[in-house]
C-alpha positions in Angstrom: 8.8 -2.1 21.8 5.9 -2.1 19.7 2.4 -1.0 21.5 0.3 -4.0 21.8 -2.8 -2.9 19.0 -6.4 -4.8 19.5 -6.8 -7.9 17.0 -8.5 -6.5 13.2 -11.1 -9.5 14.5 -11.6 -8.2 17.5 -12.0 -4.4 16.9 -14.6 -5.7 14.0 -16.7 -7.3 16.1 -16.6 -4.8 19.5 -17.2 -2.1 16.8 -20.1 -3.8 14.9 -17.9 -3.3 11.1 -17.3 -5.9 8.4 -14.6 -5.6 6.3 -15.5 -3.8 2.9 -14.5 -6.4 -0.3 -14.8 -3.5 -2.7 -12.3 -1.4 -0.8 -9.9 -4.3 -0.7 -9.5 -4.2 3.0 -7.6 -6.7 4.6 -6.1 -6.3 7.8 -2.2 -6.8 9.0 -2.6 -9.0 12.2 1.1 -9.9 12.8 3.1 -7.9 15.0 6.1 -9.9 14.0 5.3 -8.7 10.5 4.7 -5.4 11.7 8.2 -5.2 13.3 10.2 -6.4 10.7 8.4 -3.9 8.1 9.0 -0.7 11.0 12.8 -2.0 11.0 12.9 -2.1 6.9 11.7 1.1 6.6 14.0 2.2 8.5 12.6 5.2 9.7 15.0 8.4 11.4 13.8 9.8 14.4 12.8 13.5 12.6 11.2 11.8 9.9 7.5 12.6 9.5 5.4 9.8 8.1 2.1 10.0 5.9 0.8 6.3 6.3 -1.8 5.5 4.0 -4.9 3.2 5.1 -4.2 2.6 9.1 -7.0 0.4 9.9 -7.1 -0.2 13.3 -3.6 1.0 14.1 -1.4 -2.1 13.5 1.4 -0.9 12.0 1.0 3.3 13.3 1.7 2.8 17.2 4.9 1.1 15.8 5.9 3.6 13.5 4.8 6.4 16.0 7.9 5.4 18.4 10.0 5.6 16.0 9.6 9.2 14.4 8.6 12.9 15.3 4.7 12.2 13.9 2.5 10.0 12.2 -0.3 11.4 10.0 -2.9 8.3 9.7 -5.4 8.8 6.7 -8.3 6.4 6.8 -11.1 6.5 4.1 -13.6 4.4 6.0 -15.6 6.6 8.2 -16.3 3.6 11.1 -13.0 2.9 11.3 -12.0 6.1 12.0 -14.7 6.3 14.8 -13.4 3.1 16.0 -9.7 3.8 16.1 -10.4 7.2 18.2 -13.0 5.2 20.9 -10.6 2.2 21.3 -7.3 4.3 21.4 -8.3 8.1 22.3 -6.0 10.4 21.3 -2.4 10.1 21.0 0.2 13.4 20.8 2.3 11.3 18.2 -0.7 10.4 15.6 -2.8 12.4 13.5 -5.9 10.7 11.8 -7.2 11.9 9.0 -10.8 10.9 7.5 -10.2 11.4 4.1 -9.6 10.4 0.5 -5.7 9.4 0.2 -5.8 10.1 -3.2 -7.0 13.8 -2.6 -4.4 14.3 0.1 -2.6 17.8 -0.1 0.8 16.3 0.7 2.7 19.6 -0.1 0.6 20.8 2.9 2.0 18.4 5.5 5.5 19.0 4.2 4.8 22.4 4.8 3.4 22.0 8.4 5.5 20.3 9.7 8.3 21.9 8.3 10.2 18.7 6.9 12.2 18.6 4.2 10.7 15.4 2.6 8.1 12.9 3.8 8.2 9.4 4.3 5.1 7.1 2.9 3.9 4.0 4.0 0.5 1.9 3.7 -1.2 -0.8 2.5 -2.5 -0.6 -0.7 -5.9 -2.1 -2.3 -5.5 -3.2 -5.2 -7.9 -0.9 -6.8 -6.1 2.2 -6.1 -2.3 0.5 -6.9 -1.9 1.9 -10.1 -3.8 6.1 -9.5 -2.0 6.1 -6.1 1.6 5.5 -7.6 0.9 7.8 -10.0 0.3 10.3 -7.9 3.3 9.6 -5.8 5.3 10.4 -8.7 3.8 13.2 -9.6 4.5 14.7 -5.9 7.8 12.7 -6.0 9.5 16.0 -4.8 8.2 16.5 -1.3 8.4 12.9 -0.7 12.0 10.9 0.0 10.6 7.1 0.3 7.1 5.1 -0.2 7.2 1.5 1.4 3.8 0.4 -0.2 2.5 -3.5 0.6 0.8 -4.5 -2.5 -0.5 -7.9 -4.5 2.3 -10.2 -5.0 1.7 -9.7 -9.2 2.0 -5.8 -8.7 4.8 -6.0 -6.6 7.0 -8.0 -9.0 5.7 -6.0 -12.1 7.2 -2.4 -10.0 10.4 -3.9 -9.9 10.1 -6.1 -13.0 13.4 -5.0 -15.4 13.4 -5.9 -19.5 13.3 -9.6 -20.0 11.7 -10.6 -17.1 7.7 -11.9 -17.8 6.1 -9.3 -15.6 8.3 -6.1 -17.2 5.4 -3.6 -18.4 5.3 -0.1 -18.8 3.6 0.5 -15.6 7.6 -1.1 -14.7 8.9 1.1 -16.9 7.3 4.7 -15.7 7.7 3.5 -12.3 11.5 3.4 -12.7 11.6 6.4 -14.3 10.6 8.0 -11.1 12.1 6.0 -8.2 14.6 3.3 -7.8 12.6 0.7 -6.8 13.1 -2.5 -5.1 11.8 -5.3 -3.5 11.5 -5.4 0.7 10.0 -8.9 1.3 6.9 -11.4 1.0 4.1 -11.1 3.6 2.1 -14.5 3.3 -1.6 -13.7 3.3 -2.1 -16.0 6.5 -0.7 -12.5 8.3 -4.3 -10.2 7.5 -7.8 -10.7 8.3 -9.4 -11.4 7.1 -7.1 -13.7 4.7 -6.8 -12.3 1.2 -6.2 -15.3 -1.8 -3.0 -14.0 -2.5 0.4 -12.9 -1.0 1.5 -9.5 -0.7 5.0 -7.9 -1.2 6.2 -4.8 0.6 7.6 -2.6 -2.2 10.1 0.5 -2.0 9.9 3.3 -4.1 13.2 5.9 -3.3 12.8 9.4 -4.8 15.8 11.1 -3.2 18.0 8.5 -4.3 16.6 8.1 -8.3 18.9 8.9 -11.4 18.3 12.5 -12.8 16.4 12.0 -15.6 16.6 14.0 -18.6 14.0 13.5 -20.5 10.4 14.9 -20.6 8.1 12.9 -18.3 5.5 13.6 -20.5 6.6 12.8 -23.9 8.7 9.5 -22.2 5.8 8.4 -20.8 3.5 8.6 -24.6 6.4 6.9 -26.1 6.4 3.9 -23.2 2.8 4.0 -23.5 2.6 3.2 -27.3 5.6 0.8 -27.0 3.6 -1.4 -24.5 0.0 -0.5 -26.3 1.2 -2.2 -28.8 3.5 -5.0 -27.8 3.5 -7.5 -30.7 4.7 -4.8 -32.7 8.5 -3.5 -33.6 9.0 0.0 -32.6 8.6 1.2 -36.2 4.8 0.5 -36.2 4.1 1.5 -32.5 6.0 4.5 -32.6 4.0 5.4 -36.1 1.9 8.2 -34.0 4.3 9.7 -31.6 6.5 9.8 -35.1 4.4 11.6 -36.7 3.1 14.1 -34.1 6.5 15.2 -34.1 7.7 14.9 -37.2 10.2 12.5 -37.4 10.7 8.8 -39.6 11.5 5.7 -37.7 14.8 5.6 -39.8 15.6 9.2 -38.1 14.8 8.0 -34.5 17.1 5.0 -34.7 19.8 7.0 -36.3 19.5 9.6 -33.1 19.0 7.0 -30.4 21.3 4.0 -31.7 18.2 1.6 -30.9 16.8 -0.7 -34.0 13.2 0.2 -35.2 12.7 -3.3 -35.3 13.1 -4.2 -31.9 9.6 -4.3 -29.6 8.8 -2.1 -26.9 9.0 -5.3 -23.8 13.0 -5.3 -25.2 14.3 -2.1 -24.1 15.1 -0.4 -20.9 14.3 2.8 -19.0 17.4 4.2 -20.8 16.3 3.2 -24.0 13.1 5.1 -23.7 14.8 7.9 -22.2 16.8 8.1 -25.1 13.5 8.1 -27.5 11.8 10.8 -25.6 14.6 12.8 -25.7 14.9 12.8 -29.5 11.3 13.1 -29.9 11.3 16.4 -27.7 14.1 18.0 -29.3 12.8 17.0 -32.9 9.3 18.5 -32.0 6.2 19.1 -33.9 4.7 22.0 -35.7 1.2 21.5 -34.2 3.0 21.8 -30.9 4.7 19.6 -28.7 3.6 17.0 -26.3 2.7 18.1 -22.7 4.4 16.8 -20.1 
């Protein structure tokens, strides 16, 4: 039974706020919505939650009865003030004023004394790309990220070789996470209405392959694959080649993949493959950092 939460439009007005264009912020306003995204997730009733971008509290009171705690971090100050006058405090929520991209999420893991976190928000657009990036990079202390993002993002984190929106944002995404595709949220359910759907996205990190390779050099060799897409692998490749000492001809033979293939054509394996033999070749001016 989901808490009934005070309408975005309402709590705008009783509060005197506007919704801020530049920080993306549009509001979820559908509590059938809300439901069916608190029954995707899926949450178990241990699970601590780090939900990023609460607004006024849509989607937290209905995550809040489903786990041991919620912690709620809000970058806009009057929203914050807002959410504590309209709801007071609640034993199963913790807001946060802060910066989600500064958040110290070993911390919480620590805290609370959970093995793993669960993550779940929102997501401007403008942050999409830093904020799953940093996800990664703390992949270890968090099990699962449901993220609701643009339509065009969504389908490019799941996007696989041969499909139009496959990029190496795809690629480096999967490297990470298995990640799939929830469901559509039309953008009739925010206020106020964005121009665009949105697509709640799932990003597993307990359940991703073990990779291999060095994140680091994988993630140079993606990058110049995709920098330079019109180009076979031989000429994008040229710098990450030479860094490390190696000929195109020498790659393939390690790698089984044809130089002449582009970067859009192969797989996560594929690059895998390339970063490990560029790692084990190495460089005398040092290798790559990962």
């Amino acid at each position: 039974m989901l808490m009934d939460f005070t309408l975005p439009s309402a709590m705008l007005s009783k509060y005197r706020l506007a919704p801020s264009k530049q920080r993306g912020q549009n509001f979820l306003n559908d509590s059938n919505v809300i439901r069916k995204i608190v029954d995707e997730i899926a949450p178990e009733p241990d699970d601590v939650i780090v939900e990023i971008g609460p607004g006024f509290g849509a989607l937290t009171f209905g995550l809040a009865e489903r786990v041991r705690h919620v912690i709620a971090v809000e970058l806009d100050g009057g929203i914050v003030r807002a959410f504590r006058a309209e709801y007071g405090e609640d034993p199963r929520i913790t807001l946060v004023e802060g910066d989600i991209l500064r958040f110290d999420f070993e911390a919480i893991r620590e805290s609370y004394k959970c093995e793993r976190l669960l993550v779940v928000g929102n997501i401007p657009y403008s942050i999409t790309s830093p904020l799953v990036r940093m996800l990664t990079d703390v992949k270890g202390v968090i099990r699962r990220a449901a993220l609701m993002v643009q339509s065009e993002v969504g389908e490019r984190i799941v996007a696989h070789h041969g499909d139009a929106e496959y990029s190496g944002f795809s690629v480096v995404v999967q490297y990470h996470a298995l990640a799939r595709l929830l469901f559509t949220v039309k953008s009739s359910c925010f206020f106020p209405r964005p121009k665009v759907d949105s697509k709640l996205v799932e990003l597993d990190f307990e359940r991703a392959p073990r990779r291999g390779a060095d994140a680091g050099t994988f993630e140079a060799a993606v990058q110049a694959a995709f920098g330079k897409r019109r180009k076979m692998l031989r000429r994008s490749l040229d710098d990450l080649l030479v860094r490390h000492g190696m000929t195109s001809d020498e790659l393939g033979a390690a790698t089984g993949i044809d130089m002449t293939r582009r970067g859009e054509t192969l797989d996560v394996l594929e690059f895998e493959s390339i970063a490990t033999a560029l790692r084990a070749r190495g460089t005398s001016t040092g290798m790559l950092e990962s």
